[in-house]
C-alpha positions in Angstrom: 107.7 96.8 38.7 109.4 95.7 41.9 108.7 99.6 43.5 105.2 99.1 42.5 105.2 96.0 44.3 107.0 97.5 47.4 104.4 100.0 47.5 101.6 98.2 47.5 103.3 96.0 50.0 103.9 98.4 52.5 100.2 99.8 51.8 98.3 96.4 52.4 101.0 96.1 55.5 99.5 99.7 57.0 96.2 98.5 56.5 96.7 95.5 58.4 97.7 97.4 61.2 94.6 99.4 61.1 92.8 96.0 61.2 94.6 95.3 64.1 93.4 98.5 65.9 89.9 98.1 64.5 89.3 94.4 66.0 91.1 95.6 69.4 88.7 98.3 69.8 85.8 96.2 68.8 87.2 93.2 71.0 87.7 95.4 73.9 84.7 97.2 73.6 82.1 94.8 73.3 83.6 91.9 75.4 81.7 91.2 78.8 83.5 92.0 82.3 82.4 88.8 83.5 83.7 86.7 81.1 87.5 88.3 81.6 86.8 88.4 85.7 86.7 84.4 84.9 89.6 84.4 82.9 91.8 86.7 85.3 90.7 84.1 87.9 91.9 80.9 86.0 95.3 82.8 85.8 94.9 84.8 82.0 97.3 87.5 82.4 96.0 88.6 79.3 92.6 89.0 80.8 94.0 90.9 83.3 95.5 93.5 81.1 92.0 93.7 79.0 90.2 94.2 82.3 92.9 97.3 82.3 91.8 98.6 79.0 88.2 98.4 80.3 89.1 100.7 83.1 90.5 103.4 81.3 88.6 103.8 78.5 89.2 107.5 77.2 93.2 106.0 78.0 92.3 103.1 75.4 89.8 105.1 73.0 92.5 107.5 72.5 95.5 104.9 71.7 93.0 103.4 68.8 92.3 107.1 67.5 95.7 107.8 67.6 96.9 104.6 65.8 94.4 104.6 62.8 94.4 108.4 62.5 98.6 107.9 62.1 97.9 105.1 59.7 95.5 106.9 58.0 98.1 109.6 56.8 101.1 107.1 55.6 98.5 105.1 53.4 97.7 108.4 52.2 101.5 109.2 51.4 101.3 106.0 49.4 98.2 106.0 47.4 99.5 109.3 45.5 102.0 110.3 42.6 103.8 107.6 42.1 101.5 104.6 41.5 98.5 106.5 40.0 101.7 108.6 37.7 102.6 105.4 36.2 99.0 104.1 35.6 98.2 107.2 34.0 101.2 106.4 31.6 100.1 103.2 30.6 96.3 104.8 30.2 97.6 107.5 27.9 98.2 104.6 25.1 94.7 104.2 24.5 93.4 107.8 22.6 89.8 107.7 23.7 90.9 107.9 27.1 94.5 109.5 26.8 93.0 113.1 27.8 91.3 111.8 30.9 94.2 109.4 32.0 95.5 111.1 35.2 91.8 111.7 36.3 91.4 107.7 35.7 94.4 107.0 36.9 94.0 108.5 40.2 90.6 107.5 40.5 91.1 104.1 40.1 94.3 103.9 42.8 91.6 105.8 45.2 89.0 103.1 45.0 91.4 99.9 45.2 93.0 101.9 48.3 89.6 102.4 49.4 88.1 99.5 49.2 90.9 97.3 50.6 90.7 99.8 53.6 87.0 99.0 53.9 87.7 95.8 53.6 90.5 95.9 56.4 88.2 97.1 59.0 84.6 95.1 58.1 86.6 91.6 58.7 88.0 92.6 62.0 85.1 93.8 63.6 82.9 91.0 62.5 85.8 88.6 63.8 85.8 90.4 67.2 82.2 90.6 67.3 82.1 86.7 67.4 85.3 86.5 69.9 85.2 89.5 72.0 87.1 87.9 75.2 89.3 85.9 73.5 90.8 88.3 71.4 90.7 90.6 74.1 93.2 88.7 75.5 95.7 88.7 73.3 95.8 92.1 71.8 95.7 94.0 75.3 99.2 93.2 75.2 99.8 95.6 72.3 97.4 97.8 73.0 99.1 98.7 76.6 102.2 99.2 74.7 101.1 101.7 72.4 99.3 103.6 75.0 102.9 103.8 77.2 103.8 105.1 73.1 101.5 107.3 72.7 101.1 109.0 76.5 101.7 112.6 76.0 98.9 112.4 73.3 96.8 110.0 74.9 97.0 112.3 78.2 96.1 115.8 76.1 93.3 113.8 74.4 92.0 111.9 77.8 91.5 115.5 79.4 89.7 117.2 76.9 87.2 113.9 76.5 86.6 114.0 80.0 86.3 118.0 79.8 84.1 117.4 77.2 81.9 115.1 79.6 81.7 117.7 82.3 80.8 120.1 80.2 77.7 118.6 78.9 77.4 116.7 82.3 78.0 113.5 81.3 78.3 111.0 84.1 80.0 107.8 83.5 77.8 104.6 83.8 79.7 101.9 86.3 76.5 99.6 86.9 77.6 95.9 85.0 74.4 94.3 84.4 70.9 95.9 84.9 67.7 93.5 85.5 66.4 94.5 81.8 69.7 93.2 80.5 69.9 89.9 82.3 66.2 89.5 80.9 67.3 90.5 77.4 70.7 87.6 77.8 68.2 85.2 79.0 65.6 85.6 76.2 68.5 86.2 73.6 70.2 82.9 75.1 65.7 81.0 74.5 66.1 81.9 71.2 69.9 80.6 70.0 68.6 77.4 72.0 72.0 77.0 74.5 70.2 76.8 77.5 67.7 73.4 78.1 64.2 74.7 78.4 63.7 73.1 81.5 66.7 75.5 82.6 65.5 78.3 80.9 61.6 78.0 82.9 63.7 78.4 86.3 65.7 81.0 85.2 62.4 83.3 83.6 61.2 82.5 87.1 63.5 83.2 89.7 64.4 87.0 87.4 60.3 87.3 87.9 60.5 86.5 91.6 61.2 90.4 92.7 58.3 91.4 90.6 55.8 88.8 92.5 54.2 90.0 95.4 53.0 87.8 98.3 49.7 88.0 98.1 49.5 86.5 94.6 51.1 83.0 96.1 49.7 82.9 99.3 46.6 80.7 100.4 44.0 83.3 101.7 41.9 83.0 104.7 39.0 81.6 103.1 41.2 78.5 102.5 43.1 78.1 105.5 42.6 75.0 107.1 43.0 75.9 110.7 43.2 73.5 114.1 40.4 75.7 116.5 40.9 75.1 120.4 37.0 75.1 120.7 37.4 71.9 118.4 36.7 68.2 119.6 40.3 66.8 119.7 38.8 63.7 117.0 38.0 66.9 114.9 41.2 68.5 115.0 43.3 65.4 114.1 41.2 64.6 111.1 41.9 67.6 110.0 45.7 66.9 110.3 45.2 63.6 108.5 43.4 64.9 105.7 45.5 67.5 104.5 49.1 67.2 103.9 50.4 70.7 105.3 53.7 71.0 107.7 52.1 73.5 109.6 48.3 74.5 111.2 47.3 77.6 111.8 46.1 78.1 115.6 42.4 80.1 116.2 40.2 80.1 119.3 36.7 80.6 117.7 38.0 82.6 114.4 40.8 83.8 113.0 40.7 87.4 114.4 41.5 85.0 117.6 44.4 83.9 116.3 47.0 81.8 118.4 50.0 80.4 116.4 50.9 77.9 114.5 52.2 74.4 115.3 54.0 71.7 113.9 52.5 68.6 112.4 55.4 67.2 113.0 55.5 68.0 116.8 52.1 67.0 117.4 52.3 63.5 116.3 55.4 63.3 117.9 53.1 64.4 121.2 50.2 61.2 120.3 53.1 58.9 120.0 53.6 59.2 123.7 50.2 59.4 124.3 49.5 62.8 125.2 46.5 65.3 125.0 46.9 67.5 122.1 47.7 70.6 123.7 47.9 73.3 120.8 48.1 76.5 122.8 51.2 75.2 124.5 52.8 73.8 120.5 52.2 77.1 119.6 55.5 78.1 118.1 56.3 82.1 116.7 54.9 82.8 114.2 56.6 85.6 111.1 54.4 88.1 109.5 54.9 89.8 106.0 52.8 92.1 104.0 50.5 91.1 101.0 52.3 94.1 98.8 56.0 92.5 99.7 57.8 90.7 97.0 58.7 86.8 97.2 62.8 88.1 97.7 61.7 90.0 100.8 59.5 87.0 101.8 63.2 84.6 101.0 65.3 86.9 103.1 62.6 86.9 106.2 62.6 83.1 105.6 66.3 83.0 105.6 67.0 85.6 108.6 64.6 83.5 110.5 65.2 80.1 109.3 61.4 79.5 108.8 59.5 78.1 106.3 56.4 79.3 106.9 54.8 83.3 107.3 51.5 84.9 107.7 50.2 87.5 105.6 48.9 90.3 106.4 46.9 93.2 105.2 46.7 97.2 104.7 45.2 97.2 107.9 46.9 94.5 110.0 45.0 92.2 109.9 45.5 88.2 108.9 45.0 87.7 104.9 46.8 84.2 104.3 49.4 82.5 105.0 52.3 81.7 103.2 54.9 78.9 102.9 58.3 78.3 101.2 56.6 75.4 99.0 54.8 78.1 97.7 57.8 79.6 96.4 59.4 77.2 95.5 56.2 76.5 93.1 56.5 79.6 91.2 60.3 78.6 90.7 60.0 75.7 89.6 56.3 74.5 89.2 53.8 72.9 91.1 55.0 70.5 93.5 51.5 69.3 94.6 50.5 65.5 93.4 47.8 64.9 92.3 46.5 62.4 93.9 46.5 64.8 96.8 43.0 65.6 95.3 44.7 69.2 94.0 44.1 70.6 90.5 47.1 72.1 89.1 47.6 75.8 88.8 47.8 75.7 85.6 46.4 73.1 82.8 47.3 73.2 79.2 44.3 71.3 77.0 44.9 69.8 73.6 43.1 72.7 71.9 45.7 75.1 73.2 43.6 76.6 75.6 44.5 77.3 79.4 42.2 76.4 82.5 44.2 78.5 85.4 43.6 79.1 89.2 42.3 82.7 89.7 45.0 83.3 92.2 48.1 82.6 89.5 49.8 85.8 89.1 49.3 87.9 86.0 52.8 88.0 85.3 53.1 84.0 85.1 49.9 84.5 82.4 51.6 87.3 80.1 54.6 85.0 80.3 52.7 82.1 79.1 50.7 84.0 76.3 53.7 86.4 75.5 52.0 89.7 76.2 54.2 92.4 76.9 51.3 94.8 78.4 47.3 94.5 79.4 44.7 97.0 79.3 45.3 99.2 82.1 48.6 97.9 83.0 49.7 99.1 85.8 52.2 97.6 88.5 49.4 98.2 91.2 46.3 97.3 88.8 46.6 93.5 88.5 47.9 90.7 90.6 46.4 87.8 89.9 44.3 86.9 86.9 41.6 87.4 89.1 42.2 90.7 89.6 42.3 91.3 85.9 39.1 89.9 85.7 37.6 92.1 88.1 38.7 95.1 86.6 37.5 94.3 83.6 34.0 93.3 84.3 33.8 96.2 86.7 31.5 93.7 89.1 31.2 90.8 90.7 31.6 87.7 88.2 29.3 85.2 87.5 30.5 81.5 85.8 30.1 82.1 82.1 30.9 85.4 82.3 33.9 86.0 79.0 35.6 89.1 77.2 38.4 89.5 75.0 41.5 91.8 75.8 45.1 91.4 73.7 43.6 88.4 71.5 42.6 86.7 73.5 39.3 85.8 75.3 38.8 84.9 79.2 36.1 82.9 80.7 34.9 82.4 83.8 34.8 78.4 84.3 33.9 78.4 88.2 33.7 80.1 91.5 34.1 79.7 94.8 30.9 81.6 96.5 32.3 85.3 95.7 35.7 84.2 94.7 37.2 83.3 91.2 38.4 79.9 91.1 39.0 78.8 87.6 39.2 80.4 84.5 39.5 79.3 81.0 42.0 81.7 78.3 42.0 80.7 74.5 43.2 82.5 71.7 40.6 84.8 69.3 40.7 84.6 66.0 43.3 83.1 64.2 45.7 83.7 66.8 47.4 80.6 68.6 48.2 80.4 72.2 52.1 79.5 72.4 
């Protein structure tokens, strides 16, 4: 009895050395580079080491291989004669079975073996699947031994993978972190709730901002309130009273006449003395930036400049809008207009679940809202702004009242501004809800 319990000792022992193997693999494999980075840099020397393993992966692939294969042969050597012999023995007592006994007997010692082997490598991996870095930590140590064991092997079977590679041409991948994967962390991160939702808004946001162009933030010409040298000075400073912008654009008759822009800022600073507004001479220079260009080019002019504000322009040159760093900062992290500014929000949620947007919010803010993954037509140069959707979709110029229904949902035009789209109203069709 005691061999019998030697032997299945030493064969529970092997196969928790194959765990071992199993949840270092696992543990190296799917723990993140950052995470160790961080470690490394509080001092883990164990982090370290599994940044190692992470570097030479045909070097660390082959060490596991080698290790389980190894193991895989000993438990072998003790799963045969000798325990399944004696069973068969003891089964040979009972006649309706005596004739079959060593088929049992062997059968039996196969699936016990088999099924604690199983069971060795399941509970590892779903152990390093919850701690990857951690435990990366600690068995690096080990696993860097067995690779200085193991090098002639590991160096026959490291040449022949990366043969292999070549062969097929297989390059290695050594990007971290694509922008589809940092969307997939952040959405994965939404749904296990471990990131406030106020947090996670900004976040959605600022990943979006290289897919936002200019043109769907800025205020377009038709809107621009501009200071006009023609202009009665009385005129001109009402308009600076009225609306609560840093800085005025600069025309002399229109805006193909265009001057500059000043600061609001400077110019009362001018009346305080009690000076004549001179605007030509405020004029400060002024940044331009393409409609098509996305808000991170528009940052880094902003930042290579240190300006806040830009003028847009068009395919052909010309002046389309302008642009400020407010209006960034409102698709980051909302509107920061009040509203007793006299402003209607970009966006307004109404108890029914409907939404009443501004035709110039960009499409991508309203797919995010409504959870749409694609439109009709989706293309990245088809739609900007929900405006632009509309447009396409009607196939003429809108008239208030005008509705259709694309992805479940219907739109509405609520109002216009002459030619423009000003508001428009999005509900849900059917029985489908608007998140």
């Amino acid at each position: 009895m005691l061999s019998h319990f030697k032997e299945w000792f030493i064969i529970i022992f092997i196969i928790g050395i194959n765990s071992l193997f199993v949840l270092a693999e696992i543990a190296i494999i799917t723990s993140r580079r950052t995470k160790l980075k961080k470690y490394a840099d509080d001092g883990s020397l164990g982090a370290n080491k599994a940044l190692r393993l992470k570097d030479q992966p045909e070097a660390f692939l082959s060490t596991v291989q080698i290790g389980i294969t190894l193991l895989s042969i000993i438990i072998g050597f003790y799963s045969g004669s000798e325990l399944s012999g004696d069973l068969a023995d003891k089964l040979k007592q009972y006649p309706i079975i005596s004739t079959y006994a060593g088929v049992i007997a062997n059968l039996l010692v196969v699936v016990v073996i088999t099924y604690l082997t199983v069971l060795g490598e399941i509970i590892p991996k779903r152990i390093a699947m919850l701690y990857p870095e951690k435990l990366a930590t600690y068995v690096s140590y080990l696993m860097l031994l067995f690779m200085k064991v193991f090098y002639p092997f590991i160096f026959l079977l490291s040449g022949s993978t990366k043969f292999a590679l070549k062969l097929f041409k297989i390059k290695d991948k050594t990007s971290e972190i694509t922008h589809e994967e940092i969307k997939m962390f952040v959405t994965q991160a939404e749904n296990e709730g471990t990131v406030d939702k106020t947090e996670m808004d900004m976040i959605k946001r600022l990943i979006h901002l290289s897919d936002i162009k200019v043109g769907t933030i800025m205020t377009p010409r038709k809107k621009m309130i501009c200071l006009d040298l023609n202009d009665p000075e009385e005129i001109n400073l009402e308009k600076l009273s009225k609306h609560p912008f840093n800085y005025f654009p600069v025309i002399n008759g229109c805006l193909e006449n265009f001057i500059g822009l000043v600061s609001v800022k400077d110019l009362f600073n001018t009346k305080i003395t009690g000076s004549m507004l001179d605007l030509k001479s405020r004029s400060i220079d002024v940044l331009y930036i393409p409609e098509v260009a996305t808000l991170t080019k528009l940052l880094e002019l902003f930042k290579k400049h240190q300006s806040r504000v830009a003028m847009v322009l068009d395919e052909y040159g010309e002046i389309e809008g302008i642009v400020t760093l407010n209006d960034i900062l409102k698709t980051f992290v909302g509107d920061l207009v009040t509203q007793d500014r006299g402003q209607t929000p970009s966006i307004i949620k109404k108890k029914d679940g409907s939404l009443n947007v501004n035709g110039n919010v960009p499409i991508e803010e309203i797919m995010e809202l409504l959870q749409l993954s694609s439109l009709p037509g989706d293309k990245e140069e088809d739609y900007r702004t929900i405006s632009s959707f509309i447009l396409k979709q009607l196939n003429r110029m809108p008239e208030i009242g005008d509705s259709f229904e694309a992805g479940g949902y219907i739109y509405k035009v609520t109002k216009m501004d002459k030619f423009r789209i000003d508001r428009v109203s999005i509900k849900a069709a059917g029985t489908l809800k608007l998140n």
